[in-house]
C-alpha positions as CSV (number, residue, x, y, z in Angstrom):
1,X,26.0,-23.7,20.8
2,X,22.9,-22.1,21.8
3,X,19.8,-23.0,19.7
4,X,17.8,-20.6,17.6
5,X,14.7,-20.6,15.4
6,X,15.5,-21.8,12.1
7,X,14.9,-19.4,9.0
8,X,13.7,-22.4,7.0
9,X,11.1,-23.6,10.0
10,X,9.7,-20.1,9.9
11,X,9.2,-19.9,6.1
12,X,7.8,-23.5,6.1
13,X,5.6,-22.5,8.8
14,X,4.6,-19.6,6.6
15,X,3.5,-21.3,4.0
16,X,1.5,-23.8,5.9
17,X,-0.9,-21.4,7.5
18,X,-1.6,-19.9,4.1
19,X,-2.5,-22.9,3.0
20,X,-4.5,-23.4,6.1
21,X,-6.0,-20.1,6.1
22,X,-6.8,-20.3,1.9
23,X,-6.9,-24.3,0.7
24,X,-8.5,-23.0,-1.9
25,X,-5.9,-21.4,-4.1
26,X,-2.6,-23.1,-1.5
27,X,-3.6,-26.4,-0.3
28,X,-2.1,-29.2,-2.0
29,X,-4.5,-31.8,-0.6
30,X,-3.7,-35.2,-2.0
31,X,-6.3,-37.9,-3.3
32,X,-6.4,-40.7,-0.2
33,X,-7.2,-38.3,2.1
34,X,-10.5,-35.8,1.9
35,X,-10.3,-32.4,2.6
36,X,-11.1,-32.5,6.2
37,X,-8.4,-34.7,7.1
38,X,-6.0,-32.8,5.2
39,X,-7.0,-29.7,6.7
40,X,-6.9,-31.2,10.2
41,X,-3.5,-33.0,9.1
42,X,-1.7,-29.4,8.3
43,X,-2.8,-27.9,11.2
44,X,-1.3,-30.9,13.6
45,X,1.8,-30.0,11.5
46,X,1.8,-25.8,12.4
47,X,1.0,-26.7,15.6
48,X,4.2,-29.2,15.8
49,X,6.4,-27.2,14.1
50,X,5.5,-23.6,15.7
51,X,5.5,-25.1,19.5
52,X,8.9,-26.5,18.6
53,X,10.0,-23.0,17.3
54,X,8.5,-21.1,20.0
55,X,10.2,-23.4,22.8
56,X,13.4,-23.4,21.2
57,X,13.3,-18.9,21.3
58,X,12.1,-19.0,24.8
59,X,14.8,-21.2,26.3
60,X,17.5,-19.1,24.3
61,X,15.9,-15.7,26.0
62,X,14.9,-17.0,29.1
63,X,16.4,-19.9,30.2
64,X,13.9,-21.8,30.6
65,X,13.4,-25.4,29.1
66,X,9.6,-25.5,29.9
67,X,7.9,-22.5,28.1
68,X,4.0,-21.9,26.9
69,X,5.1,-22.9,23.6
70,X,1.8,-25.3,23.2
71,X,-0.3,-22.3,24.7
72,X,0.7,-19.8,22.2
73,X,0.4,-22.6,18.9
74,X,-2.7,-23.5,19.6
75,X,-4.2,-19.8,20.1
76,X,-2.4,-19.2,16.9
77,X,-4.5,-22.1,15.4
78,X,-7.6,-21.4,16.9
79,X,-7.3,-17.6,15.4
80,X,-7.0,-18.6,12.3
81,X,-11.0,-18.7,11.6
82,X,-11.0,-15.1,12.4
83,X,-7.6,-14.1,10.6
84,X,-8.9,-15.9,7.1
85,X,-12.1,-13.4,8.0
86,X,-9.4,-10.2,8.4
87,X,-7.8,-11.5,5.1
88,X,-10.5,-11.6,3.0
89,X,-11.6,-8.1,3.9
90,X,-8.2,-7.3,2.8
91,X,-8.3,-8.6,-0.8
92,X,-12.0,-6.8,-1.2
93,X,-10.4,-3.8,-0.1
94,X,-7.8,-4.5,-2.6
95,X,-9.7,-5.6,-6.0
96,X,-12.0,-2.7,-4.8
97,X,-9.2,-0.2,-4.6
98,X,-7.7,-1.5,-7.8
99,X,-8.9,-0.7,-11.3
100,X,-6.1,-3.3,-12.5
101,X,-7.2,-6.1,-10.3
102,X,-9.5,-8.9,-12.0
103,X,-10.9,-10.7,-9.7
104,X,-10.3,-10.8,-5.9
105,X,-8.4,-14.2,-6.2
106,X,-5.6,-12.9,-8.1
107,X,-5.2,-10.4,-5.1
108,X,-5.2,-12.9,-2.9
109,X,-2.7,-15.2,-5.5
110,X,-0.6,-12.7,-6.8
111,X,-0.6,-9.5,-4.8
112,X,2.9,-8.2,-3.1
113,X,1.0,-6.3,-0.7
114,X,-1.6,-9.0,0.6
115,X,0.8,-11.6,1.2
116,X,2.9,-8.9,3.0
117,X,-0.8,-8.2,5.3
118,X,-1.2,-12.1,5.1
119,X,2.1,-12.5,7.0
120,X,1.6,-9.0,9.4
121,X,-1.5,-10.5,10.6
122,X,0.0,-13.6,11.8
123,X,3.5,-12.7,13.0
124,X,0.7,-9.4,15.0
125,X,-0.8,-11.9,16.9
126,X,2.8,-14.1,17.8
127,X,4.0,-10.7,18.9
128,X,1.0,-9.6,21.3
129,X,1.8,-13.3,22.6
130,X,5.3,-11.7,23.6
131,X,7.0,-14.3,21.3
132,X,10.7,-13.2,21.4
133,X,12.5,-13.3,17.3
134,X,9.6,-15.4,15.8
135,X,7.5,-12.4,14.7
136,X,10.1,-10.6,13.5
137,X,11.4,-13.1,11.5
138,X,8.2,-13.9,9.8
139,X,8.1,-9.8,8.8
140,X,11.7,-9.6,7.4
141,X,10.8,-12.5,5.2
142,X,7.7,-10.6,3.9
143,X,9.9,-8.1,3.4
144,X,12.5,-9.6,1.5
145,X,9.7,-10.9,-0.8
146,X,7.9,-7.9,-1.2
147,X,9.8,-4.9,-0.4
148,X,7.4,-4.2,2.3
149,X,8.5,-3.7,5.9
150,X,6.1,-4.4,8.4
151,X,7.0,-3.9,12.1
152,X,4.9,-7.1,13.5
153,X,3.9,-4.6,16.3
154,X,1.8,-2.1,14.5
155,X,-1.6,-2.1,15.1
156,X,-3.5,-2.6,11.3
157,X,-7.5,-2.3,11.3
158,X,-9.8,-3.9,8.8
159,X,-9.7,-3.9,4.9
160,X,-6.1,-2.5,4.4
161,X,-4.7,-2.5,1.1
162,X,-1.5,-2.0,-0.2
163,X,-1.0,-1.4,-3.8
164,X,1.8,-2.3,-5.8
165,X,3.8,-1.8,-2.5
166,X,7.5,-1.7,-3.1
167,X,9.4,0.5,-0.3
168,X,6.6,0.9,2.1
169,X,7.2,1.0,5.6
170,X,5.4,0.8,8.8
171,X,6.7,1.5,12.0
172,X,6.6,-0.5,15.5
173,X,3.8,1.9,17.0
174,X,1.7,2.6,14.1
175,X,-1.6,2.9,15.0
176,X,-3.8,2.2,11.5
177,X,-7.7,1.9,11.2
178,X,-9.8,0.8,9.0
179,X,-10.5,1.1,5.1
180,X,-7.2,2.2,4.8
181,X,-5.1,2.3,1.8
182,X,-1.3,3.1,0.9
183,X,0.5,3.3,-2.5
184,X,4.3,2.9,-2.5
185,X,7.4,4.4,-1.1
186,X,5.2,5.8,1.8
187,X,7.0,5.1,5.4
188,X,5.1,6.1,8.1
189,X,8.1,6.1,10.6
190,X,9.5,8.3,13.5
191,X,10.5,11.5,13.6
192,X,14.2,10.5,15.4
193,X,15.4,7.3,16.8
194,X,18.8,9.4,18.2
195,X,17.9,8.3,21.4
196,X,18.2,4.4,20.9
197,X,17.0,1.6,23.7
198,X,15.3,5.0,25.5
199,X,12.4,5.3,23.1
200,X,11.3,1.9,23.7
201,X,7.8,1.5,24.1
202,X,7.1,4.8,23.2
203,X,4.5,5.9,20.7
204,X,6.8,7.3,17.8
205,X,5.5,6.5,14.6
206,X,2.0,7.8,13.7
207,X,-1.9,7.0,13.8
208,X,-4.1,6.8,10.5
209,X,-7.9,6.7,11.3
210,X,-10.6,5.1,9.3
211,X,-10.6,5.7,5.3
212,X,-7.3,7.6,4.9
213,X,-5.4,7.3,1.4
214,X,-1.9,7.8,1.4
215,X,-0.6,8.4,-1.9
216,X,3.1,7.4,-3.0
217,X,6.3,8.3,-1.5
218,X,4.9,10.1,1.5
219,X,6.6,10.5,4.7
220,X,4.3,10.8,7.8
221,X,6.6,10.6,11.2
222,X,6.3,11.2,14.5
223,X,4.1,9.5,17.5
224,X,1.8,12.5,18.4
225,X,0.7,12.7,14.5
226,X,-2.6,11.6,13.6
227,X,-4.2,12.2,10.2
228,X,-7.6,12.1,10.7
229,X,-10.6,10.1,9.3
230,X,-11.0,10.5,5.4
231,X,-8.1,12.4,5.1
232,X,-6.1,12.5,1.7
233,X,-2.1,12.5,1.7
234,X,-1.0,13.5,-2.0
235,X,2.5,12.0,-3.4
236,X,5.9,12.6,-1.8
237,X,4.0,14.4,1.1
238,X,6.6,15.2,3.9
239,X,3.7,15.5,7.3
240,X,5.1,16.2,10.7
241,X,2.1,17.2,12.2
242,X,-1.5,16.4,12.4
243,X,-4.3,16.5,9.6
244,X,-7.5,17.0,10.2
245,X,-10.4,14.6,8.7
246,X,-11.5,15.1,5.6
247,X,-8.4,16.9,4.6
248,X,-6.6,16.8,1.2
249,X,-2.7,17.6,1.4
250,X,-0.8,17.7,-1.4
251,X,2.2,19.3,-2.5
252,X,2.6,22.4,-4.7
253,X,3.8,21.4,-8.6
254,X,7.0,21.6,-8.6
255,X,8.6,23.6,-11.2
256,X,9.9,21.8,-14.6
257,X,12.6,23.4,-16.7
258,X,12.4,22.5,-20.6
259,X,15.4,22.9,-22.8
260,X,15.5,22.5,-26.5
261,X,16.8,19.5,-27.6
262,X,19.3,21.6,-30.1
263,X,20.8,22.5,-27.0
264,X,22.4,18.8,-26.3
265,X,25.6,18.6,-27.9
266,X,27.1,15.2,-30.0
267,X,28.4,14.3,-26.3
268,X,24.8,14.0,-25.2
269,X,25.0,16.8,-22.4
270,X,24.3,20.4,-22.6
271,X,26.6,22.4,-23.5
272,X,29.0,24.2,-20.9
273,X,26.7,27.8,-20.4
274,X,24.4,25.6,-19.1
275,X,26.4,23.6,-16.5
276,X,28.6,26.7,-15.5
277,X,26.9,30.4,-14.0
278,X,28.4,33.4,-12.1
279,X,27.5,33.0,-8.5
C-alpha cells in the first residue's frame, strides 16, 4: 500500500511550531529542563517529524526514495524567527482592528482568524518549497477549525486580520497586501473554474493592495480585479471589476416591507391575500 502523510503527523506538527513560534502562551516546557533546551528540544522534534512527512509525500509523487526532505525542514525551522515577526504584526493588526479584543494575547490565544493566518503562513512557505499534499493539508485543518479556507498558495502581506472569520475564503492566486482586513462570509474567489486542469496556474482570483477593508459577505472574483489601496468594500458587495483606491463601494439599502402584526393569523403566517396575487 503506498504511503501517505498522516493527518495526525500534520496536526501534531501543527501544534509544535505554535509552540515554537509562541512558548509563551503554547509551550509546555517542563521543570528539569530550561527553556533553551526545551526550545531546542521541540525544534529537533519538527524537524524529525516534518523531514519524515515530507519524504514520505515525495516518494508517493515522485518516486523517489531520496528527496530534499531535510532541506525543506530545516528552511522551515530557520524561518520561523521571521514568521513569529509576520505573526505578531498580525495580532496588532487584530486587537487594533477590534474594539472587542482585550489585549493582543487573547488574539493570539483565542482568535479563529489568527490561528487560521498562524497556520497560512507556515503551510505558504511548505508550498513555495513545492511540497506536494503537506500544505494543503495543514489549510484544510485550519479550516475545519475555523471555518476559514485558506488556499496555502495565496500571497498574504503584513498585518492581516481576520475578524470573527466564519465562511471566508481565499483563493489559490490571491494576491493580498498589507494592513489588510476582512470580516466574514467574504470569498475572494474566481470568476469560473468551468474550464478545470486548464486554468492552472493562472491568475484567477483577485489582488487587494495595502489598507483595504472588506466588509462581510462580499464577493470579489476574478484574476484581472484589483481593488486598490485604501479602498472600502461595504457588506454583501458582489465586485467583478476593479476599484480604484480610496474608493468606498457599498450596496444600495435594500428595500424592507413591514406588515402589522394583526395581520399573522393563529397559524402564525399571513393570511392567504398576502401569499396569493394576480399575475
Amino acid at each position: 500500500m503506498t504511503p501517505y502523510p498522516k493527518a495526525e503527523a500534520i496536526v501534531s506538527i501543527i501544534n509544535h511550531v505554535r509552540a515554537a513560534v509562541f512558548p509563551e502562551f503554547f509551550g509546555e516546557r517542563s521543570a528539569s529542563a530550561s527553556p533553551a533546551m526545551w526550545h531546542a528540544s521541540l525544534l529537533e522534534e519538527i524537524h524529525q517529524a516534518l523531514t519524515k512527512e515530507i519524504e514520505i509525500v515525495f516518494r508517493t509523487r515522485e518516486g523517489n526514495a531520496t528527496s530534499c526532505g531535510n532541506t525543506i525542514a530545516s528552511y522551515l525551522i530557520n524561518s520561523l524567527p521571521g514568521i513569529r515577526e509576520l505573526l505578531y504584526k498580525d495580532a496588532q493588526a487584530g486587537f487594533d482592528g477590534d474594539p472587542a479584543a482585550q489585549s493582543v494575547e487573547e488574539v493570539i490565544l483565542l482568535y479563529p482568524g489568527f490561528f487560521a493566518v498562524f497556520v497560512h503562513r507556515i503551510a505558504h512557505l511548505l508550498f513555495l518549497q513545492q511540497v506536494p499534499l503537506i500544505p494543503r493539508m495543514m489549510s484544510e485543518y485550519a479550516h475545519s477549525i475555523t471555518g476559514i479556507d485558506i488556499h496555502p498558495g495565496a500571497k498574504i502581506g503584513e498585518a492581516f486580520f481576520i475578524d470573527h472569520g466564519t465562511g471566508v475564503v481565499i483563493g489559490e492566486t490571491t494576491i493580498i497586501g498589507n494592513q489588510v482586513k476582512l470580516y466574514q462570509g467574504v470569498t475572494l474567489g474566481a470568476l469560473s473554474t468551468k474550464k478545470g486542469q486548464g486554468l492552472k496556474n493562472v491568475k484567477r482570483h483577485p489582488t487587494i493592495q495595502d489598507n483595504v477593508t472588506i466588509y462581510a459577505g462580499a464577493s470579489i472574483l476574478g484574476g484581472d480585479t484589483v481593488i486598490g489601496e485604501g479602498a472600502v468594500i461595504g457588506g454583501n458587495a458582489f465586485i467583478v471589476k476593479s476599484v480604484p483606491a480610496n474608493t468606498t463601494v457599498r450596496m444600495l439599502s435594500p428595500e424592507l416591507q413591514y406588515q402589522d402584526s394583526g395581520e399573522i393569523n393563529s397559524f402564525g403566517f399571513p393570511p392567504l391575500d398576502v401569499w396569493f396575487y394576480e399575475i
